[in-house]
Backbone bond lengths (Angstrom), bond angles and torsions (degrees), N, CA, C in turn:
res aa  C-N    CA-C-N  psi(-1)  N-CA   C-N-CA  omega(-1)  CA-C   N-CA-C  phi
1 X - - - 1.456 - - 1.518 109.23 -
2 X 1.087 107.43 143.23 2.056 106.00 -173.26 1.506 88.31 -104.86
3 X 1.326 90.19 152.76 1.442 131.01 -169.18 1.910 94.30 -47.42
4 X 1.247 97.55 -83.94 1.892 95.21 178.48 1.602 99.20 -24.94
5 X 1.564 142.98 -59.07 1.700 120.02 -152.40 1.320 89.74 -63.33
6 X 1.510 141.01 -8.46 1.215 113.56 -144.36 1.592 98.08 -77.39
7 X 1.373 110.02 -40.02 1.273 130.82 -157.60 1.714 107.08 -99.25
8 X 1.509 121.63 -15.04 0.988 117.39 153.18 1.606 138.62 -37.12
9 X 1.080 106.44 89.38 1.579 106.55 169.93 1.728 121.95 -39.68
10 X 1.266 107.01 -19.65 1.860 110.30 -155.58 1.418 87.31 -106.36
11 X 1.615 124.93 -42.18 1.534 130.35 -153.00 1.801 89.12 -61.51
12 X 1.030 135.43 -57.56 1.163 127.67 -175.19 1.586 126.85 -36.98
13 X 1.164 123.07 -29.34 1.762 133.77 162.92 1.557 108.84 -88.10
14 X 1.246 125.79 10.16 1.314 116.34 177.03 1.420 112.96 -56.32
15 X 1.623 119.18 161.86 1.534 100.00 168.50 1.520 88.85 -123.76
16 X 1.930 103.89 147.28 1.231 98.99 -163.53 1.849 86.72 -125.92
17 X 1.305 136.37 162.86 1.177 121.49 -173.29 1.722 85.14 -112.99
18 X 1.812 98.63 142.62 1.405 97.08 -177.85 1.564 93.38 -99.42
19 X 1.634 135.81 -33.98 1.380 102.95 -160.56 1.943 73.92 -146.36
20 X 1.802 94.51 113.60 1.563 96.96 -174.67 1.405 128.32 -75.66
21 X 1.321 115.85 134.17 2.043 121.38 -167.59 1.322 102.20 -118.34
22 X 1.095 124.95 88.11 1.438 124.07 154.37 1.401 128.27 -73.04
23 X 0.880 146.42 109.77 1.705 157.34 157.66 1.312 143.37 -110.76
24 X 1.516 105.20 110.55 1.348 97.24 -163.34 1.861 126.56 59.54
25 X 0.883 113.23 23.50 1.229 118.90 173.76 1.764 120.37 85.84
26 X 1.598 96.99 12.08 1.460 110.76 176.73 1.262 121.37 -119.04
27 X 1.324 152.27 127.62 1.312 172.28 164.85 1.870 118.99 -33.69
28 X 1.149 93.41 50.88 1.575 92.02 174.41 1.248 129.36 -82.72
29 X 1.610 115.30 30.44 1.370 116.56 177.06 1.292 139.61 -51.12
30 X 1.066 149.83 141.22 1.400 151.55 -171.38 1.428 99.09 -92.18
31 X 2.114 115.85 111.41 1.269 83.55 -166.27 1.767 75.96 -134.67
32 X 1.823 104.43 -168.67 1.353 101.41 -164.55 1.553 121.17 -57.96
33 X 1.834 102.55 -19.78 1.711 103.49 -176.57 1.757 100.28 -63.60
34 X 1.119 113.47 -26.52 1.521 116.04 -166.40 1.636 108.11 -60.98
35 X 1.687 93.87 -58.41 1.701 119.65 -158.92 1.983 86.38 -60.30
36 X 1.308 115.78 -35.48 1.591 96.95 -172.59 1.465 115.20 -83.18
37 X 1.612 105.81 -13.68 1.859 108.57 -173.31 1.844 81.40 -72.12
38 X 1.234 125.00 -54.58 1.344 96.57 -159.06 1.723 112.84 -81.30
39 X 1.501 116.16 -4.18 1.237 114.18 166.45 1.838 121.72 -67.20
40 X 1.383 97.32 -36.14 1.621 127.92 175.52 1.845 96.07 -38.99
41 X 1.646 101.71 -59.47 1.186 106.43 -137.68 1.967 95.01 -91.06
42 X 1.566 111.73 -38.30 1.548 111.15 171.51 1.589 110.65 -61.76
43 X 1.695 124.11 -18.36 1.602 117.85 173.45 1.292 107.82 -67.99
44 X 1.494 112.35 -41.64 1.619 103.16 -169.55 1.246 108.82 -91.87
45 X 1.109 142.49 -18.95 1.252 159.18 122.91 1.950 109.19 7.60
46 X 1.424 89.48 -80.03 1.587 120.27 -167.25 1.824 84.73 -68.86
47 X 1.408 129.97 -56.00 1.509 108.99 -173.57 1.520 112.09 -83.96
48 X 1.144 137.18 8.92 1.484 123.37 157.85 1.788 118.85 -96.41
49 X 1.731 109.23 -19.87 1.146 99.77 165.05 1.857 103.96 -79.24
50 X 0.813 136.02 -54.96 1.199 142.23 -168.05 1.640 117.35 -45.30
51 X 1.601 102.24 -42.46 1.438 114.05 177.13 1.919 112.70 -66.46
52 X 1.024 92.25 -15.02 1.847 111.95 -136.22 1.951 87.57 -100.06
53 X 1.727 109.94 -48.25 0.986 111.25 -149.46 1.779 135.55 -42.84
54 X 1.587 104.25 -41.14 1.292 130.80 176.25 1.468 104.14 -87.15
55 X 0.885 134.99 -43.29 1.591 141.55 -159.49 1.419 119.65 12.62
56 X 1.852 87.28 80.23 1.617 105.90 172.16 1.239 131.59 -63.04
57 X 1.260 143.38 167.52 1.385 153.73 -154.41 1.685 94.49 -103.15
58 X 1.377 105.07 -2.90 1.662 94.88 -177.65 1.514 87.59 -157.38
59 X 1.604 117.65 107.91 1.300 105.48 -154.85 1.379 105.96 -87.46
60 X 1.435 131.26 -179.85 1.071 153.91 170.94 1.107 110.06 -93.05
61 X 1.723 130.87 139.35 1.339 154.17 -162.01 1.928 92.89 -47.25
62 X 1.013 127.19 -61.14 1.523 140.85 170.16 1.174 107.84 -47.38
63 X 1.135 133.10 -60.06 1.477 146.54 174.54 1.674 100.60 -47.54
64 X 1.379 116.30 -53.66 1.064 100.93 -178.73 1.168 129.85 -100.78
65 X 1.245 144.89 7.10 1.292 154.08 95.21 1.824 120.82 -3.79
66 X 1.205 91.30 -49.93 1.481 68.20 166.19 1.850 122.75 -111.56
67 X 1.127 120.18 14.50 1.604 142.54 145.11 1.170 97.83 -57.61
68 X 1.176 123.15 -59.78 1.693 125.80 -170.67 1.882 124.49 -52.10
69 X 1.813 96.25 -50.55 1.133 103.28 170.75 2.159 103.98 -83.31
70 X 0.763 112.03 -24.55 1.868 97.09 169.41 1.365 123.60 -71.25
71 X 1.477 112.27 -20.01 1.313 121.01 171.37 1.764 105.66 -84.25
72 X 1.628 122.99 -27.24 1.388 110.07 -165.91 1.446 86.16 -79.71
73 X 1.180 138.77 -72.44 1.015 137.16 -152.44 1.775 117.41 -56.96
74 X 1.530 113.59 -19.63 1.248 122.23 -148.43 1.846 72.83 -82.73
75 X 1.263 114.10 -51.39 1.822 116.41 -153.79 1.433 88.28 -77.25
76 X 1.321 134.01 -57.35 1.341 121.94 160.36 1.598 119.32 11.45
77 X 1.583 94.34 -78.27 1.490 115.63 -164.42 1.730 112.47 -70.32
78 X 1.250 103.06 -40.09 1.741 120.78 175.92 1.722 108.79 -62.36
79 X 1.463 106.24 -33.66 1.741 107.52 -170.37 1.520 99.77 -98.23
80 X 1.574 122.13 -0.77 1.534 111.12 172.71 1.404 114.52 -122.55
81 X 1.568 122.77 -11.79 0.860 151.58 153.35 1.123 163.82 -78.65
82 X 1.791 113.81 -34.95 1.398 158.47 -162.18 1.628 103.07 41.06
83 X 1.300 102.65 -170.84 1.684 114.26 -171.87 1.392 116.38 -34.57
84 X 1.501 99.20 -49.49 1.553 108.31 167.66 1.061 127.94 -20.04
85 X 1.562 119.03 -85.31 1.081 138.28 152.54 1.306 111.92 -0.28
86 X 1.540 134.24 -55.78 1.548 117.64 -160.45 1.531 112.57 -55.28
87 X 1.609 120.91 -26.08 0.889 76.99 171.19 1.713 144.07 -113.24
88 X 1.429 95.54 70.26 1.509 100.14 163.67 1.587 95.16 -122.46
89 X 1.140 137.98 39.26 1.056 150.27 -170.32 1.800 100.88 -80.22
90 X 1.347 122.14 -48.28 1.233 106.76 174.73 1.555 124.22 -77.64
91 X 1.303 99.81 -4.79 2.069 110.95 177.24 1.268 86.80 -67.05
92 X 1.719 105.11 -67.92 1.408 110.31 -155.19 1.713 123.47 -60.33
93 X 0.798 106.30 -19.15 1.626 113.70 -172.80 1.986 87.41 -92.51
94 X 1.191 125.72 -56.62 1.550 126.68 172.06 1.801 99.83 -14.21
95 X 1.270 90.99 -69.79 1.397 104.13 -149.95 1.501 107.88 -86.00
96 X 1.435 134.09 -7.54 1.512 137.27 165.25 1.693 84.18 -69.02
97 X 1.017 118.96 -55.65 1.610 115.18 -146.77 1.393 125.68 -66.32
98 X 1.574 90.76 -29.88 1.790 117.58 172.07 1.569 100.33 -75.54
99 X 1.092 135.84 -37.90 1.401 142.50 -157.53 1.534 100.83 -83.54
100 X 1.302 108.02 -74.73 1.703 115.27 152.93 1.489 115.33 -34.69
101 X 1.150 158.01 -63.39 1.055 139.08 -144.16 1.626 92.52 -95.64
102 X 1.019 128.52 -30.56 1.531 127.67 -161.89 1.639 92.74 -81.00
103 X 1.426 131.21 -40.18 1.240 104.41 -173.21 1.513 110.56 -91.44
104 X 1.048 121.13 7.52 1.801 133.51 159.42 1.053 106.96 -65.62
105 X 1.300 115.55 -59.67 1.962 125.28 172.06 1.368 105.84 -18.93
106 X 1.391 91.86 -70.65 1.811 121.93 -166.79 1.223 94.59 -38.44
107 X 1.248 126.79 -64.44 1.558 127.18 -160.84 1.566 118.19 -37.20
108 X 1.635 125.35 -42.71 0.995 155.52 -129.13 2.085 79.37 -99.80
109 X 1.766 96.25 135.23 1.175 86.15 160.81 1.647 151.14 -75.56
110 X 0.918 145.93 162.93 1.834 125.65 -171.26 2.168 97.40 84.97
111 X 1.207 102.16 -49.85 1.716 90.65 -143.25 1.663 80.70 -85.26
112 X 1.742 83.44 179.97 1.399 112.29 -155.63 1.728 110.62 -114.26
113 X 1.121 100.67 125.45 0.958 117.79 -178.90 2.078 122.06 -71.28
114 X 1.402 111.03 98.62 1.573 107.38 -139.36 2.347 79.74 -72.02
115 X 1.160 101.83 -39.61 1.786 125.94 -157.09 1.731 83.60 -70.50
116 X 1.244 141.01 22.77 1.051 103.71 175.16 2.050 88.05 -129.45
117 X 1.309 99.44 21.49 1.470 88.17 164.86 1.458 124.47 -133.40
118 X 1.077 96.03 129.40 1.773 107.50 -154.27 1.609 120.62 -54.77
119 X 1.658 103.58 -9.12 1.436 111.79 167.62 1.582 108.43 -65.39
120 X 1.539 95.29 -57.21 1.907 85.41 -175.33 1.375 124.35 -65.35
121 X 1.755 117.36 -14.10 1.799 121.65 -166.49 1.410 88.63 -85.82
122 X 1.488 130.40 -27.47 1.594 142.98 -174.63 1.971 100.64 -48.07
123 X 2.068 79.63 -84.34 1.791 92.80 169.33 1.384 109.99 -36.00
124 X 1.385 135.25 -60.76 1.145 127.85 -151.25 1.942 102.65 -64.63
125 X 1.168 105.34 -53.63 1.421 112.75 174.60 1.439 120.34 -64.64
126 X 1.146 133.90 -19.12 1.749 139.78 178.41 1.498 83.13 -84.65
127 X 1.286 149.96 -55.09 1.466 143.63 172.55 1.010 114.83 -41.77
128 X 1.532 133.77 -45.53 1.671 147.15 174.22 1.819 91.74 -46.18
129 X 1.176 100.70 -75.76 1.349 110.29 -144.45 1.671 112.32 -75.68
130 X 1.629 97.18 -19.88 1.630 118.51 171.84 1.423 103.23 -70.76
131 X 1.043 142.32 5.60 1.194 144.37 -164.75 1.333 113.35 -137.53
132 X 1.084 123.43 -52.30 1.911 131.48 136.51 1.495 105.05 -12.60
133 X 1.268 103.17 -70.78 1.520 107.06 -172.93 1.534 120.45 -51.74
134 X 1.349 106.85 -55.11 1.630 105.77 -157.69 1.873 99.44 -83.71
135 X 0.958 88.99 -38.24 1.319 95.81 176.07 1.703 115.56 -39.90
136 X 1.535 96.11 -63.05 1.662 121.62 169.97 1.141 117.11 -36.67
137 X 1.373 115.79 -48.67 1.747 127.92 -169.46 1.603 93.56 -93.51
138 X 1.049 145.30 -57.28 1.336 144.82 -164.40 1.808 94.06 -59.11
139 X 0.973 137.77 -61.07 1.776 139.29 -169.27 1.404 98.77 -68.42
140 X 1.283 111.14 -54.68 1.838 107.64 -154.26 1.629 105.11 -118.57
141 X 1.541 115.78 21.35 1.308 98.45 -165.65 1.178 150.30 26.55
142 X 2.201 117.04 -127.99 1.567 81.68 178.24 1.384 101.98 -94.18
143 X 1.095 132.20 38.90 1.545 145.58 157.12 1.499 90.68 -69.46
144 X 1.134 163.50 -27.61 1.478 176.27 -127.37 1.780 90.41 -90.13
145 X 1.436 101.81 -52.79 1.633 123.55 -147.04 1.527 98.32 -83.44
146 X 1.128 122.03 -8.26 1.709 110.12 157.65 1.092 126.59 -80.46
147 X 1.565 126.27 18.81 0.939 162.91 138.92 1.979 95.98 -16.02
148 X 1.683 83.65 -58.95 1.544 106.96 -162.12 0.826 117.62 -77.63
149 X 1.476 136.56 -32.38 1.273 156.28 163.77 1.451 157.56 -92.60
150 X 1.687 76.47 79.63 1.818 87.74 -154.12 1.753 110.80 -46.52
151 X 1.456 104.24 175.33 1.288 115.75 -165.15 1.852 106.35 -97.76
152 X 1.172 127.99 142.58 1.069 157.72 -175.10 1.735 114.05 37.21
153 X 1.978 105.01 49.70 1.672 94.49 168.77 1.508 82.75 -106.14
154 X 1.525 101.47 155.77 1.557 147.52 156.70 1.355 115.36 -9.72
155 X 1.824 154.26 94.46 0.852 152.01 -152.26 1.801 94.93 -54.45
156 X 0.917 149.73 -41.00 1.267 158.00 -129.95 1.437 103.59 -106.98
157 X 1.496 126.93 -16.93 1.190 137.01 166.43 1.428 119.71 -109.64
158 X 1.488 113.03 -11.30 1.687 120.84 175.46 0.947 115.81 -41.34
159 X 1.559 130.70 -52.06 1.416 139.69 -162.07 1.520 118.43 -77.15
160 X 1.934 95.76 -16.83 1.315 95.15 170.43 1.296 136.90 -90.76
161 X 1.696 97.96 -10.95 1.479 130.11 -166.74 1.369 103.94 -79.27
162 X 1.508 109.04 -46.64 1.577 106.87 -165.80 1.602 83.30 -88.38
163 X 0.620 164.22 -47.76 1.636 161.12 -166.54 1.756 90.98 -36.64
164 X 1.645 109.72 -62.48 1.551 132.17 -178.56 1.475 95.56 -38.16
165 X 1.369 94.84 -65.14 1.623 96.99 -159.14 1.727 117.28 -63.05
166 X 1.168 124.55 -37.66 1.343 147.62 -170.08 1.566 91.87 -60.27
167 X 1.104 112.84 -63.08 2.006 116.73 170.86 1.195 106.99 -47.21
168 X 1.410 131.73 -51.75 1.769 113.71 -160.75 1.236 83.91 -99.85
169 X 1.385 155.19 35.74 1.152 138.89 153.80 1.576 114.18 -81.84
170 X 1.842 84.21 -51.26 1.529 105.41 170.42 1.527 124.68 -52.90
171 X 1.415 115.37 -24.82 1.540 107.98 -152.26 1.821 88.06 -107.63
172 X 0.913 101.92 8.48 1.867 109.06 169.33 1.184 109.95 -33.51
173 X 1.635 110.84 -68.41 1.442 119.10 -153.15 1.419 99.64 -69.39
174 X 1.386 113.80 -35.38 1.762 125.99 -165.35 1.639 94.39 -67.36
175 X 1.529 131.91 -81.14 1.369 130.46 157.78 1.375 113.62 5.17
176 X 1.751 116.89 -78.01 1.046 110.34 -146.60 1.575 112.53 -100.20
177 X 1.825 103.04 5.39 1.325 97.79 169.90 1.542 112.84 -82.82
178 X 1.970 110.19 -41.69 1.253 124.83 -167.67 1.816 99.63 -64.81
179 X 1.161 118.35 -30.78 1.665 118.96 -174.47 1.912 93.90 -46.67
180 X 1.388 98.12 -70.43 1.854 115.80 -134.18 2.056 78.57 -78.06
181 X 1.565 140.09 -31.66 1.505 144.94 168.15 1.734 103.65 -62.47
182 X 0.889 121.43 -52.57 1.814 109.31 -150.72 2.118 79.85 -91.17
183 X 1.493 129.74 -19.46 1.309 104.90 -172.18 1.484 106.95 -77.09
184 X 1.591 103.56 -38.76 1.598 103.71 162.80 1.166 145.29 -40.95
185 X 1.503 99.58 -53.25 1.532 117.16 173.05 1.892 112.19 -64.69
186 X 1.279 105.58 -43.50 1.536 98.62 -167.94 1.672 106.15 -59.37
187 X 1.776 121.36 -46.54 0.872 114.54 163.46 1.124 144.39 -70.53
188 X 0.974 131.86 -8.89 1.404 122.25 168.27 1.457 118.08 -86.38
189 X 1.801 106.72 -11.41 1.633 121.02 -171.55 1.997 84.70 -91.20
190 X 0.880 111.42 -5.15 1.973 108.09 -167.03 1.594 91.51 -92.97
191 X 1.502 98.42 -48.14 2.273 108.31 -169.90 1.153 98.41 -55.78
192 X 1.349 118.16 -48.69 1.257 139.69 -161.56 1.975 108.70 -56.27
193 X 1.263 91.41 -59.85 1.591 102.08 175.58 1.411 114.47 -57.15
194 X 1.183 121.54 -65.62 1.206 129.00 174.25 1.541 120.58 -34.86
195 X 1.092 102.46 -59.49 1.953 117.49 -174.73 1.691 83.05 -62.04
196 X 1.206 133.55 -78.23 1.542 111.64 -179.05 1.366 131.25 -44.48
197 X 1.354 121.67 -11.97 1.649 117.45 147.71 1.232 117.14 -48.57
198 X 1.431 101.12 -58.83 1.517 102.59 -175.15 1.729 135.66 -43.16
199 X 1.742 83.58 -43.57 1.478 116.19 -165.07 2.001 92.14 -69.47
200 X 1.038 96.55 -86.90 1.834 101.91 146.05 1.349 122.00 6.70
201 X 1.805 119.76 -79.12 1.104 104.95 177.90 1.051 146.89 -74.41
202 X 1.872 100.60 -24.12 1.812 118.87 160.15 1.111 110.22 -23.64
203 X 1.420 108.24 -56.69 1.868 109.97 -151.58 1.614 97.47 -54.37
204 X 0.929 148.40 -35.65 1.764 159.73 -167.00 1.721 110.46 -62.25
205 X 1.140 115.79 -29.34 1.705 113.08 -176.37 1.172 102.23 107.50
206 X 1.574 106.92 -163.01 1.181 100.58 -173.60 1.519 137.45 -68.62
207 X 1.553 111.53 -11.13 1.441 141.73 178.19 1.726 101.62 -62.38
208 X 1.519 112.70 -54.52 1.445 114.36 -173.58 1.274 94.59 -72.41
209 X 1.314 144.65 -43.10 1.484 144.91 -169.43 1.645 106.76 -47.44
210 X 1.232 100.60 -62.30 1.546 116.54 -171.32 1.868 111.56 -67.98
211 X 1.514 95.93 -21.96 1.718 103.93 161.74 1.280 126.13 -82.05
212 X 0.815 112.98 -22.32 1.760 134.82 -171.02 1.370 95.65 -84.21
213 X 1.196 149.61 -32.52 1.734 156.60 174.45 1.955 101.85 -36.07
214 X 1.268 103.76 -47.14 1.729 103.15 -168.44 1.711 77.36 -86.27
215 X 0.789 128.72 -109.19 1.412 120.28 -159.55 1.612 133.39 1.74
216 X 1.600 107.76 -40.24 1.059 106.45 176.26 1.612 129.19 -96.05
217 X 1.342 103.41 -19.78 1.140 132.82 172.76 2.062 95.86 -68.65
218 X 1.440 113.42 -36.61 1.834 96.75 170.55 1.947 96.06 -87.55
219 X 1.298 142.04 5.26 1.041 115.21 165.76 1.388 112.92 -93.20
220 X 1.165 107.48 -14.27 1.622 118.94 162.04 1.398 110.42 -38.72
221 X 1.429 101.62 -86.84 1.318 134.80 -176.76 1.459 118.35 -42.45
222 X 1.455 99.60 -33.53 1.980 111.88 -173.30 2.078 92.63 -85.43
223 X 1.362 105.13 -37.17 1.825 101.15 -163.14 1.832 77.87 -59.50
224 X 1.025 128.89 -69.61 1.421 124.38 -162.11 1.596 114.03 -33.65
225 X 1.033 82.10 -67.00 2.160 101.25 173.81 1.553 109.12 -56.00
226 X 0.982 121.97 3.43 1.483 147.60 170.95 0.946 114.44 -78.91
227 X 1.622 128.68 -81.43 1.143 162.62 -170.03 1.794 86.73 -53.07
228 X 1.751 113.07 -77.81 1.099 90.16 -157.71 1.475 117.05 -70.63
229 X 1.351 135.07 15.52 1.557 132.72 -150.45 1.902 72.90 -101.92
230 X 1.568 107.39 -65.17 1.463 84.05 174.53 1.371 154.31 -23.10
231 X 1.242 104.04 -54.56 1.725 130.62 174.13 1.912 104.78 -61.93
232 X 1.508 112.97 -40.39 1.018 107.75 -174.44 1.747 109.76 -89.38
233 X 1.395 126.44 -32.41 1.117 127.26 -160.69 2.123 92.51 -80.55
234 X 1.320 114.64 -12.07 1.467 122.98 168.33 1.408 106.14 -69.59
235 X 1.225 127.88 -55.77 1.560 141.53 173.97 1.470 106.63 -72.25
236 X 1.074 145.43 -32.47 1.360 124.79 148.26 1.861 130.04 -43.80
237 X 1.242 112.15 -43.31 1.218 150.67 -176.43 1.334 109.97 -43.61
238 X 1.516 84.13 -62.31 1.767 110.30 -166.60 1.930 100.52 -83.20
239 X 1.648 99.93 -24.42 1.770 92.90 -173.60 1.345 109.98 -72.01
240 X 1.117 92.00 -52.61 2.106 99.27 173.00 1.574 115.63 -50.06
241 X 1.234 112.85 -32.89 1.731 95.57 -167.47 1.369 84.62 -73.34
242 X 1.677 141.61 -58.80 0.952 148.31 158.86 1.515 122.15 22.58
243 X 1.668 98.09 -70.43 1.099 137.61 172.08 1.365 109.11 -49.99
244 X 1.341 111.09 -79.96 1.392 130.96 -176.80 1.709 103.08 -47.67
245 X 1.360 127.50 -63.78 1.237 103.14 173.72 1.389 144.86 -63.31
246 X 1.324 96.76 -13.78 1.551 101.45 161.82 1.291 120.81 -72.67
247 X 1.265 125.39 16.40 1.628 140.07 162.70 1.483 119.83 -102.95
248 X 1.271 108.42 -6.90 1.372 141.09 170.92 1.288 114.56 -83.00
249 X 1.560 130.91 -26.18 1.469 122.06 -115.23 1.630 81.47 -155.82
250 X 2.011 111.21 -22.38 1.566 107.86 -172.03 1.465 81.31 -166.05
251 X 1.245 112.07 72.38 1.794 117.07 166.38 1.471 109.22 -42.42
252 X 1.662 139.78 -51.47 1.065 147.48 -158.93 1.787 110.35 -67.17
253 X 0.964 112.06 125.12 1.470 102.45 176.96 1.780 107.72 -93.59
């Protein structure tokens, strides 16, 4: 690695292909965003069977950790959703867990951050809302579409309302991919900067050493604010689809 990636803020989201697939004139490489979606998914994987396995009458720190997250997400879904709702209970918990664990990954130095590229927060969100949909039309048909039409405005403003509504319906996926991508990206491009102050000011003696103190002391401070932006930008994630399917689940406003 040359000296500039070290300190590169951007080099860190690169996509690099680990084992190259060409076909037909298309790019099916296996590359590091890949190797971590399926690392993402065997970590959380490996800690819910693992937590889960014995399931004592007096649980274990693991055990209850993950009770903890089946219960957040479970009331989650019941308080934005109601009973109904459970069952998308295994989407929804799927996709907190992938979201959560992948930007934990991120944290870790070397690995890759899968949530900080707007292709996968895209997929992940065209799935939200792809699922809204069919779902919507399959239960309530085109009863689905009062969705659009809220209840008791003014015939004379209807056309403008659902016009309203038809746009922020649409810009869902865009919202909720760019939310959970640009919070990723800014931070880790902020950790990123900072820790190269540091790195930066060393080189100087003891003068850069003793300068380098505020700098590292905010990468301190930012890895923390990190950690939790993760945990929360997962629980955002999971509240909205939440949300969103309960528009699925009760088209009528």
């Amino acid at each position: 690695m040359a000296a500039a990636d070290k300190v590169d803020p951007i080099h860190q989201f690169h996509i690099n292909p680990i084992i190259p697939i060409h076909i037909g004139g298309y790019d099916l490489s296996f590359t590091n965003s890949a190797l971590f979606m399926v690392i993402t998914i065997l970590v959380a994987g490996a800690f819910l069977y693992w937590s889960t396995a014995q399931r004592a009458l007096v649980p274990s720190r693991l055990q209850s950790m993950s009770e903890m997250a089946y219960e957040f997400v479970a009331n989650m879904l019941r308080d934005a959703a109601g009973s109904a709702g459970m069952k998308f209970f295994p989407f929804v918990f799927a996709l907190f867990m992938f979201v959560l664990v992948a930007n934990l990954l991120g944290m870790f130095p070397y690995f890759f951050t899968v949530t900080s590229q707007i292709i996968v927060t895209f997929f992940l969100s065209v799935l939200v809302i792809g699922t809204v949909i069919i779902y919507g039309f399959w239960k309530h048909g085109l009863h689905f579409l009062n969705l659009f039409v809220p209840q008791g405005v003014p015939g004379i403003l209807l056309p403008l309302v659902i016009l309203i509504e038809i746009v922020s319906f649409i810009s869902r996926p865009v919202s909720l991919s760019v939310r959970l991508f640009a919070n990723m990206l800014a931070g880790h491009i902020t950790l990123k900067v900072f820790a190269g102050f540091v790195v930066s000011l060393s080189a100087f003696g003891a003068v850069g050493v003793a300068g380098a103190v505020l700098p590292l002391a905010m990468a301190v401070a930012l890895t923390a604010l990190e950690f939790l932006v993760a945990a929360l930008q997962a629980y955002v994630f999971a509240v909205l689809t939440c949300m969103y399917l309960n528009d699925a689940l009760h088209p009528g406003h």
